[in-house]
N, C-alpha and C positions, 0 to 999 in steps of 0.2 A: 245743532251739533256740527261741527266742522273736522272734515277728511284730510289727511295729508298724506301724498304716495309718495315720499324718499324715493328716488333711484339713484346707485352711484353709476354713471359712464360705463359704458361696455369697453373691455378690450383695447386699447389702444396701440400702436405701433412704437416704441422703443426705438429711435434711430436719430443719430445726430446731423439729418439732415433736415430737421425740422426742428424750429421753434418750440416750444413745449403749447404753446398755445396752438396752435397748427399742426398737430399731431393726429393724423386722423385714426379712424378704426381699422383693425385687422379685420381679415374676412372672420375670424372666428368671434370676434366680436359681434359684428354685425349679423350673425350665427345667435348668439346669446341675445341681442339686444330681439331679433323676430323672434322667437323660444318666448322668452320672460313677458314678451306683450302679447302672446299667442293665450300664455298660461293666464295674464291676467282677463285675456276677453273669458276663456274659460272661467272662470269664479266669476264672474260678473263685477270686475274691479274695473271700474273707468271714469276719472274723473271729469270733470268738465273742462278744465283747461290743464299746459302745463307752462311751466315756468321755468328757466334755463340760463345757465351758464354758454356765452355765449362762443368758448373754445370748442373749436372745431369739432373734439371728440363727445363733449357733453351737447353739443348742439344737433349732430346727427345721430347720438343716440335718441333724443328727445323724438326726431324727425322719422324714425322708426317707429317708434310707441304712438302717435300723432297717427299714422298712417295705418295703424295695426288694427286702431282704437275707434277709426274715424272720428278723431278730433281737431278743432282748429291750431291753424300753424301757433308753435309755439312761443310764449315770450321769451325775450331775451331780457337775462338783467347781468350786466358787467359785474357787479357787487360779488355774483357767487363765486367768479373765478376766485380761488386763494382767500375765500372768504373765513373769517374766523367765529367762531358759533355766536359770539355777541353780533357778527353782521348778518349772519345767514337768520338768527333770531328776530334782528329788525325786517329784515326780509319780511319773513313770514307771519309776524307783528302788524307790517304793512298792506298784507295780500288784501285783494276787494272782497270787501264783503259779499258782495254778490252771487260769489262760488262759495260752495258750501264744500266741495269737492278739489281738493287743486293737486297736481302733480308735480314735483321741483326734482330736476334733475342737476347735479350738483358732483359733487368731489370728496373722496377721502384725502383728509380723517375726519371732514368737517361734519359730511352726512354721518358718518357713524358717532362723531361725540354730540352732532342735535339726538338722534337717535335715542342715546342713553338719558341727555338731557331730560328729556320731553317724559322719557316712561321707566328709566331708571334698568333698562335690559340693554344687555350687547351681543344682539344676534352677531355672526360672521357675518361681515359687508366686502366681499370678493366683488369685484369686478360687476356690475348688472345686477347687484344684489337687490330686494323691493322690499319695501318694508308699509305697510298700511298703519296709521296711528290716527285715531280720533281721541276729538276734546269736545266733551261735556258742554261747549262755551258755543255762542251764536256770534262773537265778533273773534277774529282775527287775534285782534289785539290785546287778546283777555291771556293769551297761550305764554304759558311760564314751565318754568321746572316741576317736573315731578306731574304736570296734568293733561299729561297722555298718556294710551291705552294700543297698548302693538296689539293689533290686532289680526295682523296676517304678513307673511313673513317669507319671501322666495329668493331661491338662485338658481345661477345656471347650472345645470348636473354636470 
């Protein structure tokens, strides 16, 4: 069986003194992002690695949850920035089999239409949203539409 923990970016800062890719987090973000990986050591949600968009705001979200989790520093893959669910799918098509467990911290609306993809629900995806889905499948590569299962579902309050 293989785990997948969605997270969208916590928070980020709004100011046209920055790049969109170098946007980093508000303090309340980074508020949300300790909270949501607080909540997850609380359930016992922790994957074995994560995997990341490597903008600013998705990359120090990820480096929150990593830290919260005590898990290794996280991957970076370029693909997720402005990725489209046919690439964030190859993504996660691609993951090592190895992990059974994997965490991708990534971008709306992309995370939210794999999301529905995958299990056919559209929880709200605000900011730090998490969403847990398992598939029935022992590779990677087997995950399509419609064969995942939400199976736990958080935000920030």
């Amino acid at each position: 069986m293989k785990k997948l923990l969605l997270i969208r970016h916590a928070k980020a800062v709004h100011d046209n003194a920055y790049d969109d890719f170098e946007r980093p987090l508000k303090p309340s973000g980074i508020k949300d992002a300790e909270f949501m990986a607080e909540k997850l050591l609380h359930e016992g949600i922790k994957p074995q690695i994560l995997v990341t968009s490597p903008a600013l705001r998705t990359a120090a979200t990820a480096d929150i949850f990593s830290e919260f989790l005590s898990l290794p520093k996280s991957i970076e893959d370029k693909r997720i920035y402005e990725a489209s669910r046919l690439t964030l799918l190859n993504i996660i098509n691609g993951l090592d089999n190895k992990y059974d467990f994997i965490g991708l911290v990534g971008h709306n609306p992309t995370v939210e239409d794999i999301t529905y993809y995958f299990t056919s629900q559209m929880p709200e995806f605000p900011t730090c949203a998490v969403v847990l889905i398992e598939f029935d499948f022992d590779e990677w590569g087997a995950i399509s539409s419609g064969t995942g299962k939400l199976r736990w579902y958080g935000r920030p309050d």
